[in-house]
C-alpha positions as CSV (number, residue, x, y, z in Angstrom):
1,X,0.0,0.0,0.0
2,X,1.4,3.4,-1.1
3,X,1.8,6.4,2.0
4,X,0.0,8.4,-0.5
5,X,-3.7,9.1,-0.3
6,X,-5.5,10.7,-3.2
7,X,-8.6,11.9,-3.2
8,X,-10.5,14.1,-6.0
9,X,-8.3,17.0,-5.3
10,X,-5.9,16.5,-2.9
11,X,-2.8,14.5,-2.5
12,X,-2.1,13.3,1.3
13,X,2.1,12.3,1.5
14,X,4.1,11.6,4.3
15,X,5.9,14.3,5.3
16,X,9.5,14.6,4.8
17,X,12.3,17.2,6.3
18,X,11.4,18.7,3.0
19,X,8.2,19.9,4.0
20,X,9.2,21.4,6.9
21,X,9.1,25.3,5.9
22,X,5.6,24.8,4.2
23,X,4.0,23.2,7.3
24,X,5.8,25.7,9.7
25,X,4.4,28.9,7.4
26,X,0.9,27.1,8.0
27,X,1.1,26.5,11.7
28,X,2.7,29.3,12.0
29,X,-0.4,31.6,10.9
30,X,-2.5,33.4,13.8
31,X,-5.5,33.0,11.0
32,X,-5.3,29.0,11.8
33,X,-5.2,29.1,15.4
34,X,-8.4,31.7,15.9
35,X,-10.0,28.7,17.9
36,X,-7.0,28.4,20.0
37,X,-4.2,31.0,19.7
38,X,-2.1,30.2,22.3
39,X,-1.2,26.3,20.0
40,X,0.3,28.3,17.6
41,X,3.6,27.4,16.6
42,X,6.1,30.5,17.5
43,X,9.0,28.3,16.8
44,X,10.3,26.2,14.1
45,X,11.1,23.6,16.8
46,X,7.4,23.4,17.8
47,X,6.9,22.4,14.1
48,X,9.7,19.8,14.1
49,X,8.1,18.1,17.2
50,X,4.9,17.5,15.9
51,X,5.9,16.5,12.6
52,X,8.4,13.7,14.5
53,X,5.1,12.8,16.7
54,X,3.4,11.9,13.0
55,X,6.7,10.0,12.1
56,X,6.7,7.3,14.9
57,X,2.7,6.8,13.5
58,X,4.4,6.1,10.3
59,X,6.7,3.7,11.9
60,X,4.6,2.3,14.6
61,X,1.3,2.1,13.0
62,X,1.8,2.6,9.3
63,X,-0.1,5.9,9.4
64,X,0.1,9.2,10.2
65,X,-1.0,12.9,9.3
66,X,0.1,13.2,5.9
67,X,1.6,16.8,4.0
68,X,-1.5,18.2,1.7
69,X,-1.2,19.1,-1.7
70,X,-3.6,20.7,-4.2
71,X,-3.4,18.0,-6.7
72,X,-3.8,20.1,-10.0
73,X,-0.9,22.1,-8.5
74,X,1.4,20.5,-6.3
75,X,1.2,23.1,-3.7
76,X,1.2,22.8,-0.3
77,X,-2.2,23.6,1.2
78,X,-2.4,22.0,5.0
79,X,-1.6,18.9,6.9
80,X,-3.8,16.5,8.4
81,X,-4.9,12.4,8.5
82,X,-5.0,10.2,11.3
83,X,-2.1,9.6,14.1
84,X,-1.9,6.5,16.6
85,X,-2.9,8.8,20.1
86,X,-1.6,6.7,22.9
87,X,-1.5,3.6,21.6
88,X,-5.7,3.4,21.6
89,X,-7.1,5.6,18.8
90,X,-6.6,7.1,15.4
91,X,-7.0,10.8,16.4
92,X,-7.9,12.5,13.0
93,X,-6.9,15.9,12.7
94,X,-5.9,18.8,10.3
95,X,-4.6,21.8,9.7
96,X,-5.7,23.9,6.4
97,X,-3.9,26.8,5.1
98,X,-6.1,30.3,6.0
99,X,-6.5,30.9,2.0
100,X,-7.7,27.6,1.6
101,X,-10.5,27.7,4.2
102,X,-14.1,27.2,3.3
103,X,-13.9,24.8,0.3
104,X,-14.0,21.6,1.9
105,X,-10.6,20.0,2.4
106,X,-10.7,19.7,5.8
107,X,-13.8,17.4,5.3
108,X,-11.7,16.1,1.8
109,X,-8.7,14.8,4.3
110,X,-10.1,13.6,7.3
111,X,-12.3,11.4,5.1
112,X,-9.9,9.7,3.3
113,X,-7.4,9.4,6.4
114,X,-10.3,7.6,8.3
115,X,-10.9,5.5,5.6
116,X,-7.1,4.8,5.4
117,X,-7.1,4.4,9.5
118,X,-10.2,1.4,8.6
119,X,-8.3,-0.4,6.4
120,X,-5.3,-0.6,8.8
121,X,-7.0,-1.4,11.5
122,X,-10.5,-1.4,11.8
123,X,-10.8,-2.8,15.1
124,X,-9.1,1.1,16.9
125,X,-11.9,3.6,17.4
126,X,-11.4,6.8,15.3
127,X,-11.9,9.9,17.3
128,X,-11.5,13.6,16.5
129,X,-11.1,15.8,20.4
130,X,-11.8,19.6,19.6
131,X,-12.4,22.8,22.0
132,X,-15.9,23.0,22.2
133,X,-15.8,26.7,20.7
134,X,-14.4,25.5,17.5
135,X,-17.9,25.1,15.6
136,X,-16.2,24.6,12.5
137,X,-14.2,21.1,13.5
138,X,-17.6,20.0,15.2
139,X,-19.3,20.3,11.8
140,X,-16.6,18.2,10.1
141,X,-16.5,15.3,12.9
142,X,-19.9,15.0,12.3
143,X,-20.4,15.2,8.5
144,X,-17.8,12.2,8.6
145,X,-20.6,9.7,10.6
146,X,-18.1,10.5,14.4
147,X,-20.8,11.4,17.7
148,X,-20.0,13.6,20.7
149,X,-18.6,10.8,23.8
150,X,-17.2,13.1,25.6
151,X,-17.8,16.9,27.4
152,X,-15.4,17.5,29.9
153,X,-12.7,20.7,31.0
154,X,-9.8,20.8,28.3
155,X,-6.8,19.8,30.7
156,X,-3.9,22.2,31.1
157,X,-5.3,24.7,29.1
158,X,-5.0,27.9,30.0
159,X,-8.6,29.1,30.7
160,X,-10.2,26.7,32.9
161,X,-13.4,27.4,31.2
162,X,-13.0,25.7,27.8
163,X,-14.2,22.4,27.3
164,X,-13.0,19.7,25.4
165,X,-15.0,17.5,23.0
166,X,-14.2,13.8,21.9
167,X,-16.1,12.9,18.8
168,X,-16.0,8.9,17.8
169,X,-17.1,6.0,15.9
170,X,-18.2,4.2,18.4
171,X,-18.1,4.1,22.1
172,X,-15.0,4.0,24.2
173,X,-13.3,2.2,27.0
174,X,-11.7,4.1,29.6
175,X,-8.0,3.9,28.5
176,X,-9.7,4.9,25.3
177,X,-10.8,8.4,26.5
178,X,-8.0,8.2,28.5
179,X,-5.6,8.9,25.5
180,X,-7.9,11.3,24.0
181,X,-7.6,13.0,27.5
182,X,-3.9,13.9,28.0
């Protein structure tokens, strides 16, 4: 099976040292983090961490978020897929550049990384976990079939008032929100 994921108009790729500067610029932008400013990445370093955390998916779980491309194009719009959270779940996530927003991608990625996660292992729950102020990831966890499990206060953030959400395919076991959780 090849890393890469196409779908209609994008291509998913795992990411290599070559990517870095592209996915930095994007998580890099205040206009990406309006949901939850203070996650923004200030530092290349911040940007190097994450994109090792996706590695080990690759090598542990044969999946991981992926480097997204407009395909008629080649450039590089956003990151996103699923990533092996704790050992438990495939935590589907994504990040799409500002000048990209509002055409569907997000909803274009996470779809075929969850149908990607299925194949692998379709035994591991697929979950998306969100800040309950971020209507727009809400809207895409539930266009792609996941329910709300979980409503609780978003550990170590900042303002105690946020709440987190966990959005999955199925119920849980408690090690399962567990991982969601840290």
């Amino acid at each position: 099976m090849s890393d890469d994921l196409l779908t209609p108009r994008l291509r998913l790729s795992r990411p290599s040292p070559a990517d870095l500067d592209a996915v930095h610029a994007i998580n890099a932008d205040s206009r990406v983090w309006t949901h939850f400013p203070s996650l923004r990445h200030r530092e290349l370093a911040t940007t190097v961490a994450m994109m090792e955390r996706w590695e080990r998916s690759w090598n542990e779980a044969g999946l991981g978020s992926s480097v997204v491309r407009l395909r008629s194009t080649g450039d590089v719009i956003g990151n996103g897929g699923c990533t092996l959270l704790g050992g438990e779940v495939w935590n589907v996530g994504y990040r799409i550049a500002a000048d990209h927003h509002g055409h569907g991608y997000a909803t274009e990625v996470a779809g075929a990384a969850i149908e990607r996660a299925r194949a692998i292992d379709p035994d591991r729950p697929v979950i998306a976990f969100l800040v309950e102020h971020n209507h727009a990831s809400a809207r895409v966890a539930e266009k792609l079939g996941l329910r709300l499990v979980h409503r609780g206060p978003d550990a170590g953030n900042h303002d105690p008032s946020v709440m987190r959400l966990v959005y999955a395919d199925r119920d849980l076991t408690a090690e399962q929100l567990a991982a969601t959780l840290r």
